[in-house]
PALO-266218 format. One record per atom (N, C-alpha, C): residue number from 1; residue in one letter; atom name; y, x, z. Coordinates in steps of 0.2 Angstrom, whole numbers, always signed. Layout:
// PALO-266218
+-----+-----+------+-------+-------+-------+
|   n | res | atom |     Y |     X |     Z |
+-----+-----+------+-------+-------+-------+
| NUM |   a |   CA |     Y |     X |     Z |
...
+-----+-----+------+-------+-------+-------+
END
This chain:
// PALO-266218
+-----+-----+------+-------+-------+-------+
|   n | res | atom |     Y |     X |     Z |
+-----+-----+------+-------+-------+-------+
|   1 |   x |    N |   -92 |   -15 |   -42 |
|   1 |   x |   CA |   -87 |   -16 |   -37 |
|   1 |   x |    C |   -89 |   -13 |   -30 |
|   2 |   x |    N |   -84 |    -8 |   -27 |
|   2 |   x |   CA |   -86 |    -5 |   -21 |
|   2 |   x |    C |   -80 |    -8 |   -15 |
|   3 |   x |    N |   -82 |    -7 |    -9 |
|   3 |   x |   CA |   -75 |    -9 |    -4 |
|   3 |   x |    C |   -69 |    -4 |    -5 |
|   4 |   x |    N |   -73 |    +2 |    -7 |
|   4 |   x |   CA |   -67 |   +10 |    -6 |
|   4 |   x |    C |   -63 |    +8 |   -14 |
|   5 |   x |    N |   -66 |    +4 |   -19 |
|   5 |   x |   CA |   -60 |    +1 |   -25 |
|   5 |   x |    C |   -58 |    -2 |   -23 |
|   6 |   x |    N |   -60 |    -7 |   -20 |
|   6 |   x |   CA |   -56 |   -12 |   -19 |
|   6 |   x |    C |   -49 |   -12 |   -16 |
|   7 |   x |    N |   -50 |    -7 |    -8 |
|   7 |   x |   CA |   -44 |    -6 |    -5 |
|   7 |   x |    C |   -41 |    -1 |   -10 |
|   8 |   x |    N |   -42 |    +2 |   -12 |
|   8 |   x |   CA |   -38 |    +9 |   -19 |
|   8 |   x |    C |   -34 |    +6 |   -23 |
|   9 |   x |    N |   -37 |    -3 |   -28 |
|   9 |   x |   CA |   -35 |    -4 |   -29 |
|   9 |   x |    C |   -29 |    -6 |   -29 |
|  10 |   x |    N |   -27 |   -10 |   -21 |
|  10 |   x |   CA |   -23 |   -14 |   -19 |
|  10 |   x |    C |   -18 |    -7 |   -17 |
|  11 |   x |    N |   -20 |    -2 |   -12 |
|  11 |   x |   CA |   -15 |    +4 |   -12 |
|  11 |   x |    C |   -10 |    +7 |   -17 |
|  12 |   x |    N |   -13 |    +6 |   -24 |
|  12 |   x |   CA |   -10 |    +8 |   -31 |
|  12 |   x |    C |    -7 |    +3 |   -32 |
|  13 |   x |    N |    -5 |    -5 |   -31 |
|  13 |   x |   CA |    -4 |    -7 |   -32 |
|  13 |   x |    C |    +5 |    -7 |   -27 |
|  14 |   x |    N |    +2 |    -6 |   -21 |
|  14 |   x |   CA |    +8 |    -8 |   -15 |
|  14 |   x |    C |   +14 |    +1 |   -18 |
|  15 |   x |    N |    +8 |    +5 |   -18 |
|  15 |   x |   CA |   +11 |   +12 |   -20 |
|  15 |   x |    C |   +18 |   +10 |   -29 |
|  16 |   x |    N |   +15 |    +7 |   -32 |
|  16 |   x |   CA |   +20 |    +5 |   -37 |
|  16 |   x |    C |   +25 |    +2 |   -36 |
|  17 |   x |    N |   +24 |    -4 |   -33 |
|  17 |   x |   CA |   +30 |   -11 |   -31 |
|  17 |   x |    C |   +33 |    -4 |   -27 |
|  18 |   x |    N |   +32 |    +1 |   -23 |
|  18 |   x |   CA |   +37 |    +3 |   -17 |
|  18 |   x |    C |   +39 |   +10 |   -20 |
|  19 |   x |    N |   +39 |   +11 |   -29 |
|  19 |   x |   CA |   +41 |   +16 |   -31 |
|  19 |   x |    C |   +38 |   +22 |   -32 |
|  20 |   x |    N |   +33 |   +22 |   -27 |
|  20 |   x |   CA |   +29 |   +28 |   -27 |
|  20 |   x |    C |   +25 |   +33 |   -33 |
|  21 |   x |    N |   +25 |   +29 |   -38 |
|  21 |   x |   CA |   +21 |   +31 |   -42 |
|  21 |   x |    C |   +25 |   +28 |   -50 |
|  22 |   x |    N |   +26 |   +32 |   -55 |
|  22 |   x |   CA |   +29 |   +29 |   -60 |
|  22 |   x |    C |   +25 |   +35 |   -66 |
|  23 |   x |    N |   +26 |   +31 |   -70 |
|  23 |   x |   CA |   +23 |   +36 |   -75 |
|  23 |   x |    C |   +28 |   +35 |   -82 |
|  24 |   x |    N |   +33 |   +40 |   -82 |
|  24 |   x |   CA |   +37 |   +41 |   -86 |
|  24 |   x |    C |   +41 |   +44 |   -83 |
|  25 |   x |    N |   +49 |   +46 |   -89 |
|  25 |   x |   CA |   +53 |   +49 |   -84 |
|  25 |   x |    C |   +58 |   +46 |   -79 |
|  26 |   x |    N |   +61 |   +50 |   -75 |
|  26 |   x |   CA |   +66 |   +47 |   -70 |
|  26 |   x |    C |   +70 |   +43 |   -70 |
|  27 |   x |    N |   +73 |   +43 |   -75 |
|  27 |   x |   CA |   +78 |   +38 |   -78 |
|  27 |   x |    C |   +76 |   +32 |   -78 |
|  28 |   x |    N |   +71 |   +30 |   -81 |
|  28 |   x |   CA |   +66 |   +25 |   -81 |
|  28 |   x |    C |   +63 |   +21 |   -78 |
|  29 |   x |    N |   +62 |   +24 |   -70 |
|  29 |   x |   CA |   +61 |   +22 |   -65 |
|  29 |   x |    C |   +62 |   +14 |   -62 |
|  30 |   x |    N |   +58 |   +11 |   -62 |
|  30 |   x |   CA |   +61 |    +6 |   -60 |
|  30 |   x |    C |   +60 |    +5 |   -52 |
|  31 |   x |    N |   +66 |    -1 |   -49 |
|  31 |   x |   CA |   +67 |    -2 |   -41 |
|  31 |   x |    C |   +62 |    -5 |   -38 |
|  32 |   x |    N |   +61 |    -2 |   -32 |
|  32 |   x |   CA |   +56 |    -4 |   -29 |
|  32 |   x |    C |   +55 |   -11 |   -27 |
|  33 |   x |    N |   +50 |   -14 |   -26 |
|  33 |   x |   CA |   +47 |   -23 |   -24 |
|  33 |   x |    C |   +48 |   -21 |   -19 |
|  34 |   x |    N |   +50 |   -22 |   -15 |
|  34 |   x |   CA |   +48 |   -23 |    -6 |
|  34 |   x |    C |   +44 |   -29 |    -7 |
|  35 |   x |    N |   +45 |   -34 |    -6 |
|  35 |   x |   CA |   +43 |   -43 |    -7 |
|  35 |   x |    C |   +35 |   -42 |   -10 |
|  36 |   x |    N |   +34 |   -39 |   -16 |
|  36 |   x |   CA |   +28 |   -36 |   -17 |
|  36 |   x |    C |   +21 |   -32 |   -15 |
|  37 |   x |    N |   +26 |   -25 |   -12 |
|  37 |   x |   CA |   +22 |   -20 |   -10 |
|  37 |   x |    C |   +22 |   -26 |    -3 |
|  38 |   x |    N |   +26 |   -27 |    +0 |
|  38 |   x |   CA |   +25 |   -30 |    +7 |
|  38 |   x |    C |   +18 |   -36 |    +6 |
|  39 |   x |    N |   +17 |   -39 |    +0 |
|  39 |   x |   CA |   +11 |   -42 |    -1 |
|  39 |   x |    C |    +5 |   -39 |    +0 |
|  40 |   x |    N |    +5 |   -33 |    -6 |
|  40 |   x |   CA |    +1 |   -30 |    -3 |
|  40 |   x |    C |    -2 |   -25 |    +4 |
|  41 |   x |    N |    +2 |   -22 |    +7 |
|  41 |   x |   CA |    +1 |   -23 |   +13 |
|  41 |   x |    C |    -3 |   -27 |   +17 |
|  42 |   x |    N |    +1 |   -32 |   +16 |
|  42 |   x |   CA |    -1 |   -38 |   +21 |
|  42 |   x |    C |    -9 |   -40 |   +17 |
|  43 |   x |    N |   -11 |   -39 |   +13 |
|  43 |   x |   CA |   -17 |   -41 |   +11 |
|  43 |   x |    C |   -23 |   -36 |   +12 |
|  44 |   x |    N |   -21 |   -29 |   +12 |
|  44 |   x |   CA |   -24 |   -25 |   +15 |
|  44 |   x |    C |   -24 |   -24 |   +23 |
|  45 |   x |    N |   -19 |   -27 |   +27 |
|  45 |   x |   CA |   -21 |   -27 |   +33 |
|  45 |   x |    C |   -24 |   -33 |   +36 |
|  46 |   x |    N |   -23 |   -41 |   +32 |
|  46 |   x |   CA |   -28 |   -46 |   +34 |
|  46 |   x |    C |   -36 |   -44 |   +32 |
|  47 |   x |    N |   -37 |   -39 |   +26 |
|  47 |   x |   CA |   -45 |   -38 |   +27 |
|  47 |   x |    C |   -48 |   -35 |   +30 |
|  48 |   x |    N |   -41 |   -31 |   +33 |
|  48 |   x |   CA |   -43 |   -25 |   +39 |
|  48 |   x |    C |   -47 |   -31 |   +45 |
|  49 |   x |    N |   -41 |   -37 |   +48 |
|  49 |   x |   CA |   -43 |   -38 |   +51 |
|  49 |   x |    C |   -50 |   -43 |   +52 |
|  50 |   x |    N |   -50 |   -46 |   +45 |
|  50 |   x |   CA |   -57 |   -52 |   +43 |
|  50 |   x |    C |   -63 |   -48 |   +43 |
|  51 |   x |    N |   -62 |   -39 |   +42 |
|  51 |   x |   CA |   -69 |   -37 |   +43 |
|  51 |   x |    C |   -68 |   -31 |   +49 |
|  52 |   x |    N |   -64 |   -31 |   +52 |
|  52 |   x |   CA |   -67 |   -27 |   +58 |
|  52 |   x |    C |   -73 |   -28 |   +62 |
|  53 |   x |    N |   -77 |   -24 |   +64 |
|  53 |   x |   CA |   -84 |   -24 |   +67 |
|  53 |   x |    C |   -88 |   -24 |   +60 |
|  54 |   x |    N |   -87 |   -27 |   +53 |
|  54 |   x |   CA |   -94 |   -26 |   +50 |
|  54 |   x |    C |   -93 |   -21 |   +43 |
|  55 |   x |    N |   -90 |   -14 |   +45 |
|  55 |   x |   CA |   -88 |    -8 |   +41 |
|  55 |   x |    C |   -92 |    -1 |   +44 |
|  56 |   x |    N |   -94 |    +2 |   +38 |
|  56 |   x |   CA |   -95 |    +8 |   +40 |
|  56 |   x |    C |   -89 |   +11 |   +44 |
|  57 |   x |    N |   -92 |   +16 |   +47 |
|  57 |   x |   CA |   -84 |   +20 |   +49 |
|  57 |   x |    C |   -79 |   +22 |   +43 |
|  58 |   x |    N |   -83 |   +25 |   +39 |
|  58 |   x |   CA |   -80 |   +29 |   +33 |
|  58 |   x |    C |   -74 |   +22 |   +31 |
|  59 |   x |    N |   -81 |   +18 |   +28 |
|  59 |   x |   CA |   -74 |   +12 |   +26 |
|  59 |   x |    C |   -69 |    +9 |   +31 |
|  60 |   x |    N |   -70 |    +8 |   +37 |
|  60 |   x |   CA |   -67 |    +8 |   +45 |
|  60 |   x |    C |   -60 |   +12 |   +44 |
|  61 |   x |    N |   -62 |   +18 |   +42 |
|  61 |   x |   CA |   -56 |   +26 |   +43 |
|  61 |   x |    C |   -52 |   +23 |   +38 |
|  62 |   x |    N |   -56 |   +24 |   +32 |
|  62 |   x |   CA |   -51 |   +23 |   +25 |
|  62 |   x |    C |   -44 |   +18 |   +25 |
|  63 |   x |    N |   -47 |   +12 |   +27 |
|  63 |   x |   CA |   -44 |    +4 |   +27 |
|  63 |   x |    C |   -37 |    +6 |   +33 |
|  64 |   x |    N |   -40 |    +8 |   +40 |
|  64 |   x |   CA |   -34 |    +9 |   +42 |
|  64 |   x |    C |   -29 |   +15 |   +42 |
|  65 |   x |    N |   -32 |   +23 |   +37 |
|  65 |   x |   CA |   -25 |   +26 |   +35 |
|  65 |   x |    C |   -24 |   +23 |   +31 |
|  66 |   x |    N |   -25 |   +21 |   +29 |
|  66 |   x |   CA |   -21 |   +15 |   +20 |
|  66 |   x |    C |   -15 |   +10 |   +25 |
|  67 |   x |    N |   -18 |    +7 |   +25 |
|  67 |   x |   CA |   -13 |    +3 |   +30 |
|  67 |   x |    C |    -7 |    +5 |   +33 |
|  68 |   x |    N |   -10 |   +13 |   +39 |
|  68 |   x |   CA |    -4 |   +15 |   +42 |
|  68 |   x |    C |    +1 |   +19 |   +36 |
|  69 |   x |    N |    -2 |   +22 |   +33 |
|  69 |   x |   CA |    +2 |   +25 |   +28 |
|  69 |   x |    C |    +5 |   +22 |   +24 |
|  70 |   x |    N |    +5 |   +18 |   +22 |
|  70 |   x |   CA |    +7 |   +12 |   +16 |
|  70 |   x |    C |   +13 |    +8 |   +22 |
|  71 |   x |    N |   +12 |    +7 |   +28 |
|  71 |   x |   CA |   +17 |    +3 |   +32 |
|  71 |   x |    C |   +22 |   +10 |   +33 |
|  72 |   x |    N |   +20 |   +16 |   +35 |
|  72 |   x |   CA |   +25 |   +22 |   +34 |
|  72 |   x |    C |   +31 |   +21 |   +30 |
|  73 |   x |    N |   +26 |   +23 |   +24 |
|  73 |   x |   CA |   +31 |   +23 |   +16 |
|  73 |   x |    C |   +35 |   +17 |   +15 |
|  74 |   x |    N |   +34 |   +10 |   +19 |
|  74 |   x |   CA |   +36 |    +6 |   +16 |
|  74 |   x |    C |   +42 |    +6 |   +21 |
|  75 |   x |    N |   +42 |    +6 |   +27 |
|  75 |   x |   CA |   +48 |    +9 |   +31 |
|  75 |   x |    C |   +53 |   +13 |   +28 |
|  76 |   x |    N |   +49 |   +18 |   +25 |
|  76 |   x |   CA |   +54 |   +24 |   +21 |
|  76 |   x |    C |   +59 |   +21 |   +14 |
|  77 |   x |    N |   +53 |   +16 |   +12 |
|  77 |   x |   CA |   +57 |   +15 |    +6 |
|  77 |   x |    C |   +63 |    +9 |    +6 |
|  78 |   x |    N |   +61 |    +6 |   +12 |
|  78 |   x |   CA |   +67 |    +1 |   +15 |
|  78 |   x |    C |   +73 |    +4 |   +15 |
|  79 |   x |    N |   +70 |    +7 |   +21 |
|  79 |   x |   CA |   +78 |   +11 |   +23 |
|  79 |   x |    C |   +83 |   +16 |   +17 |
|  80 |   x |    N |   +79 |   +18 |   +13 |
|  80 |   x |   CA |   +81 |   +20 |   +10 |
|  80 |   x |    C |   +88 |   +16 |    +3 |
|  81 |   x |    N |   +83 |   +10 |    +4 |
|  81 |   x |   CA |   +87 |    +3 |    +1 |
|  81 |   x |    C |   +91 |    +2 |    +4 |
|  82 |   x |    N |   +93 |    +0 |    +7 |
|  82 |   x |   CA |   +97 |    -2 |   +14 |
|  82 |   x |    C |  +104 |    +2 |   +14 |
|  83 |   x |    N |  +101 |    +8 |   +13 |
|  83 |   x |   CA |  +107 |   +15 |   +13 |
|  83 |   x |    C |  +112 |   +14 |    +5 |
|  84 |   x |    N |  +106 |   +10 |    +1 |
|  84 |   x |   CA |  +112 |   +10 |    -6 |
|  84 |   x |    C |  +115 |    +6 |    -9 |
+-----+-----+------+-------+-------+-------+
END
């Protein structure tokens, strides 16, 4: 078990619930978590802050584009709910 799996696995995780990733056809598709992926999120950015000060950089950078990009996508995929 490494810190770079462990946030990866959560981002694979928040990346599903918010549609991102399906592995099948499009019709099949199933609707997005928000309520889910938003967990995930939020558990990736409470570890963000329980460990700031005691990360490498590397894992410091990684943790925070996860985050930012993951609170992007999930913007994106709100609105786009919202629309239909």
């Amino acid at each position: 078990a490494t810190f770079e799996y462990l946030v990866a696995t959560f981002r694979f995780q928040a990346e599903m619930q918010l549609g991102l990733l399906h592995f099948g056809e499009d019709k099949d598709r199933p609707e997005a978590n928000l309520d889910l992926a938003r967990h995930f999120i939020d558990t990736l950015a409470m570890l963000q802050e329980k460990t700031r000060g005691n990360l490498l950089l590397e894992e410091q950078r990684m943790l925070e584009n996860t985050v930012t990009e993951l609170r992007f996508r999930f913007v994106q995929v709100a609105g786009k709910s919202a629309k239909a």
